[in-house]
C-alpha positions as CSV (number, residue, x, y, z in Angstrom):
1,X,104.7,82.2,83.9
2,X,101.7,80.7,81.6
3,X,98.6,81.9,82.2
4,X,97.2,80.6,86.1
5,X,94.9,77.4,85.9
6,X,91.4,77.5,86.9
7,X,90.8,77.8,90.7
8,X,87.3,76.2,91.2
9,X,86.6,77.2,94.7
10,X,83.9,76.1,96.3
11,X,81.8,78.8,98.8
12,X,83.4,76.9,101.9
13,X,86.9,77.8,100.3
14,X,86.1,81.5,99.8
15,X,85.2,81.7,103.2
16,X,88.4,80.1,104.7
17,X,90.4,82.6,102.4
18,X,88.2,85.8,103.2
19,X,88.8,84.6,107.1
20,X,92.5,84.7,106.5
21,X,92.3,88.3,105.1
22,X,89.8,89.4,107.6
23,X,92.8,87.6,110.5
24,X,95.7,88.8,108.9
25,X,93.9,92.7,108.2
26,X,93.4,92.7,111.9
27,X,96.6,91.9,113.2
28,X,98.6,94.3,110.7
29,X,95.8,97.2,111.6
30,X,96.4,96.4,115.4
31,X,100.0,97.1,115.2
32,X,99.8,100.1,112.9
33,X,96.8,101.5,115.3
34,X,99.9,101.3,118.0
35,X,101.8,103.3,115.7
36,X,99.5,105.6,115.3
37,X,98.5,106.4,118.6
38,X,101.9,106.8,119.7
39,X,102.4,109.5,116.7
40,X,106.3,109.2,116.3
41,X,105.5,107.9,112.5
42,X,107.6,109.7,109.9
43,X,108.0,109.5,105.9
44,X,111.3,107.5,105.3
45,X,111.0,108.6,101.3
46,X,108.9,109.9,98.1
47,X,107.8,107.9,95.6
48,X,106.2,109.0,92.3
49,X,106.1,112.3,93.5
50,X,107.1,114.9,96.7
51,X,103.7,114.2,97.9
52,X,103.3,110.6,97.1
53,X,105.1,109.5,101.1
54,X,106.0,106.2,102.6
55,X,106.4,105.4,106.2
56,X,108.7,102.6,107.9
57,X,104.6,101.7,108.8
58,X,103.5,101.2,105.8
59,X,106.9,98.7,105.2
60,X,106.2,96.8,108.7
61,X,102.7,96.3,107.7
62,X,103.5,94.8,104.4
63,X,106.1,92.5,105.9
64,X,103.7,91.2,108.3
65,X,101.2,90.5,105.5
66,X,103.4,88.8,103.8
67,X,104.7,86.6,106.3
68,X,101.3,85.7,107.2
69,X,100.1,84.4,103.6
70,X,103.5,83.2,102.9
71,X,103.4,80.7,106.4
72,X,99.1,79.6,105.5
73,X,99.4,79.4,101.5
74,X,102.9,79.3,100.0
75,X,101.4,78.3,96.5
76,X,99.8,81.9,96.3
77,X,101.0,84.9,94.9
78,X,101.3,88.2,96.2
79,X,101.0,92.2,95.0
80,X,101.8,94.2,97.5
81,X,102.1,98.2,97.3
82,X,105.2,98.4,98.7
83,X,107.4,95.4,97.8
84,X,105.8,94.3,94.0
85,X,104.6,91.1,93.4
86,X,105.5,87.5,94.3
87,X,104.5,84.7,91.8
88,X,102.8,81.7,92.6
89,X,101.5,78.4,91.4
90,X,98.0,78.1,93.0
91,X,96.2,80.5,90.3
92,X,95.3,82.6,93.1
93,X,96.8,86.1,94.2
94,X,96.9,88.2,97.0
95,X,96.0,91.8,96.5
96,X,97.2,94.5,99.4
97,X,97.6,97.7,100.5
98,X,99.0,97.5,103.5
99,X,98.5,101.0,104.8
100,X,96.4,102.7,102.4
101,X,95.7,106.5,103.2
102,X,99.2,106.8,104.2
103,X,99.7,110.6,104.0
104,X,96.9,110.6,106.6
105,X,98.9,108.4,108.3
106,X,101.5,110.8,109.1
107,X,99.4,113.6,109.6
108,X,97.2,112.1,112.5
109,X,94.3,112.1,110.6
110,X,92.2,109.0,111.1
111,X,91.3,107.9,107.6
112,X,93.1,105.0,107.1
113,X,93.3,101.3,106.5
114,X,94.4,97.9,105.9
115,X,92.9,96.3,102.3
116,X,93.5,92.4,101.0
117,X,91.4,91.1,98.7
118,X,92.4,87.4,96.8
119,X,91.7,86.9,93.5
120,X,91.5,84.5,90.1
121,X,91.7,84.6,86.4
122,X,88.1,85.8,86.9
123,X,88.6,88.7,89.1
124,X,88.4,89.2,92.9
125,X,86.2,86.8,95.1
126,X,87.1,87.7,98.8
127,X,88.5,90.7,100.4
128,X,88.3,92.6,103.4
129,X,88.9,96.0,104.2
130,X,89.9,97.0,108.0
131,X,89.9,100.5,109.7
132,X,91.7,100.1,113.1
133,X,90.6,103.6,114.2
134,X,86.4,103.1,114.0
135,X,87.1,99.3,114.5
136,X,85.0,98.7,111.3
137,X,85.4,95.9,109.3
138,X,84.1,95.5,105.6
139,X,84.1,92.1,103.7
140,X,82.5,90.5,101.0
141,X,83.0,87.4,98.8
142,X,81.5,86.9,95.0
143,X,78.7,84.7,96.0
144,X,77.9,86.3,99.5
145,X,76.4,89.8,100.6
146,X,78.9,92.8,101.7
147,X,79.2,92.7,105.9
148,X,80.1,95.6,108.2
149,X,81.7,94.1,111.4
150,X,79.8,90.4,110.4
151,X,75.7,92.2,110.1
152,X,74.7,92.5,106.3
153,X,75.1,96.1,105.0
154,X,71.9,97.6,103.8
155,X,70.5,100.2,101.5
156,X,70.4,103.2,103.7
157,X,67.1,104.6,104.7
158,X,68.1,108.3,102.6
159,X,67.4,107.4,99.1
160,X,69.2,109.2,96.9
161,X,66.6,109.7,93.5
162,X,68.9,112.4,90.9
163,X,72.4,113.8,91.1
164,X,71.4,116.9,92.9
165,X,70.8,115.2,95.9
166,X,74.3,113.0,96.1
167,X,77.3,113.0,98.7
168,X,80.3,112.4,95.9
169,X,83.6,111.0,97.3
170,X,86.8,111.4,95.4
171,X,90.5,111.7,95.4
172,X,93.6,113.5,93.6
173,X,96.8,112.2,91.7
174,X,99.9,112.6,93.0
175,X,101.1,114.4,89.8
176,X,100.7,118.0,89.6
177,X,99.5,117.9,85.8
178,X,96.8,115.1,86.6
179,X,95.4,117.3,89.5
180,X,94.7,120.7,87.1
181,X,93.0,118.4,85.0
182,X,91.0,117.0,87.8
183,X,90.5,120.5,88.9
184,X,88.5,121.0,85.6
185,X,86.4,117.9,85.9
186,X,85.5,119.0,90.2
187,X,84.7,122.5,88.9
188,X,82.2,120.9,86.6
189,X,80.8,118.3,89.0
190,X,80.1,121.0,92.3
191,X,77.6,122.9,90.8
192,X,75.8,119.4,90.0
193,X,75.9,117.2,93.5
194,X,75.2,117.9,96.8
195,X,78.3,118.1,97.9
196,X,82.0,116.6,97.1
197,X,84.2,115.1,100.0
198,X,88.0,113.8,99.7
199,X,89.5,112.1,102.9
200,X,92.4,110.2,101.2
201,X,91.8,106.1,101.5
202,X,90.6,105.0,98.0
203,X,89.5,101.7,99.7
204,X,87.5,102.9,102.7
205,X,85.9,105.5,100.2
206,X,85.0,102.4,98.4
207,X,83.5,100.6,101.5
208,X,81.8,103.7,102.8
209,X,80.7,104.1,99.5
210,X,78.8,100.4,99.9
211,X,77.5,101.3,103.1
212,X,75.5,104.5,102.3
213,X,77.8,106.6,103.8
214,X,78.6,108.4,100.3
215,X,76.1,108.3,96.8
216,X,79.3,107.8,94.7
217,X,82.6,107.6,94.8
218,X,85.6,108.3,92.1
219,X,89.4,108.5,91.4
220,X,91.7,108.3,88.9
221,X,95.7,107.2,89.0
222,X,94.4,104.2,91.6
223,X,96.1,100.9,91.4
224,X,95.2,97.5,92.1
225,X,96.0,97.4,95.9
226,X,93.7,100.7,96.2
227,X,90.6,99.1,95.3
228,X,90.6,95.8,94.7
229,X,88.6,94.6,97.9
230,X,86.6,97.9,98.1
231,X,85.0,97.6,94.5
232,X,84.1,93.6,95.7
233,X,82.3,95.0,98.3
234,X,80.7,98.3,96.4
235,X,79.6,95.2,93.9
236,X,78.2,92.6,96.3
237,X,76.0,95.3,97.6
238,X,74.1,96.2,94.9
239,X,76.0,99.9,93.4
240,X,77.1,100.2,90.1
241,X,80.9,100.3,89.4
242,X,83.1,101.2,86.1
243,X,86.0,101.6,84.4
244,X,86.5,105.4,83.5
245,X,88.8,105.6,80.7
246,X,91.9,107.3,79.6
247,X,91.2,110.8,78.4
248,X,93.8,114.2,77.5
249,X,95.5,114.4,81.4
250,X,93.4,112.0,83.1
251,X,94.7,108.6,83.5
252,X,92.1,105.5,83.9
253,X,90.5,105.0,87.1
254,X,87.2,103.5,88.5
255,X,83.4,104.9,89.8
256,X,81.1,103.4,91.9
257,X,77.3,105.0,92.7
258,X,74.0,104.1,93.5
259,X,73.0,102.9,89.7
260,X,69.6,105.5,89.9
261,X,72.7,108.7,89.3
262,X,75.3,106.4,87.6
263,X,74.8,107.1,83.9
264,X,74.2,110.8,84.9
265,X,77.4,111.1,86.8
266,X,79.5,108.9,84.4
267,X,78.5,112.1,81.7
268,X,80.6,114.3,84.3
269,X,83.6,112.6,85.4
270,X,84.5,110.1,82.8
């Protein structure tokens, strides 16, 4: 395929495509929140790695998705986790992770969720990231403020002024190698930052990350379907995100923080 053509979306379109992400989130969180609860949910394989697991869930959930944007725009593309991409001819693509945090998944832990965001030649401009188990929906579009279950998310009322003071969110690599390294770069972040806290969703790490829940938040090894909605939202409310770049071990990845500790932490982890 050439190069997509310009979208042009007016701010009414957005919004009819974030409320098909936001629709189509829900219904493939309900069913995996079924799942869930029953706890019967077991890894059919490995991927990359022994630890890198996908469930029969995590396949039903992308199926749905697919299905659903397939049936309301047929033009679109789709990237999906599990099942690659899908081309289109509207310029537009469909970014999801249908079960992202997928290891917690199949552990019971509740820290999990459904991400789609859409995007165009100029990036993403709507996406929505659902957590079944808190009921919490986070969405944003380019031109309109991040929302937390439809009420604007706000700067939280504990300012956080240096590095010292900062909650830090991050997660690991699959690959043994990667972790050691990122080993290295924890050991020298700890003694700096409040504390350090690693659940296992790169995309609600992301959306807590806009809501104040965290100071900062950063991985390496994530992929498109990780974070593509989450860093929408981190950037519609107001926090600074980055690239971090390829170094010896450490594959690219992202950060997002509060921009008062961004340059600070940046010297640490990228």
């Amino acid at each position: 395929m050439g190069p997509a053509p310009p979208t042009g979306l007016r701010v009414s379109e957005e919004s009819e495509l974030l409320a098909l992400a936001v629709s189509v989130a829900r219904e493939a969180g309900g069913m995996l929140l079924e799942r869930f609860i029953a706890g019967a949910e077991r890894a059919l394989a490995s991927k990359t790695t022994p630890t890198d697991l996908v469930s029969e869930a995590d396949l039903a959930s992308e199926r749905l998705i697919r299905e659903r944007i397939a049936a309301a725009r047929p033009d679109d593309a789709i990237l999906g986790e599990e099942g690659g991409g899908e081309d289109g001819t509207s310029g537009l693509t469909w970014v999801a992770d249908p079960l992202d945090g997928t290891v917690d998944f199949l552990f019971g832990i509740p820290q999990w969720c459904v991400s789609i965001a859409i995007r165009d030649e100029r990036g993403a401009f709507a996406g929505a990231v659902f957590d079944p188990c808190r009921d919490e929906l986070f969405s944003a579009t380019r031109v309109a403020p991040p929302l937390l279950n439809g009420a604007l998310i706000r700067p939280p009322t504990r300012e956080c002024e240096e590095l010292s003071h900062a909650m830090v969110a991050t997660g690991f690599a699959y690959d043994s190698c990667v972790r050691a390294a990122q080993a290295e770069v924890l050991a020298r972040l700890l003694p700096c930052v409040r504390d350090i806290r690693r659940f296992g969703s790169a995309a609600l790490d992301l959306a807590w990350t806009a809501a104040g829940r965290y100071d900062a938040y950063f991985e390496r090894t994530v992929k498109p379907w990780d974070i593509a909605a989450g860093v929408l939202v981190c950037q519609r409310a107001g926090l600074a995100v980055c690239d971090l770049p390829e170094r010896p071990g450490l594959p690219p990845g992202v950060m997002a923080s509060t921009p008062v500790i961004a340059e600070e932490l940046l010297a640490l982890v990228g």
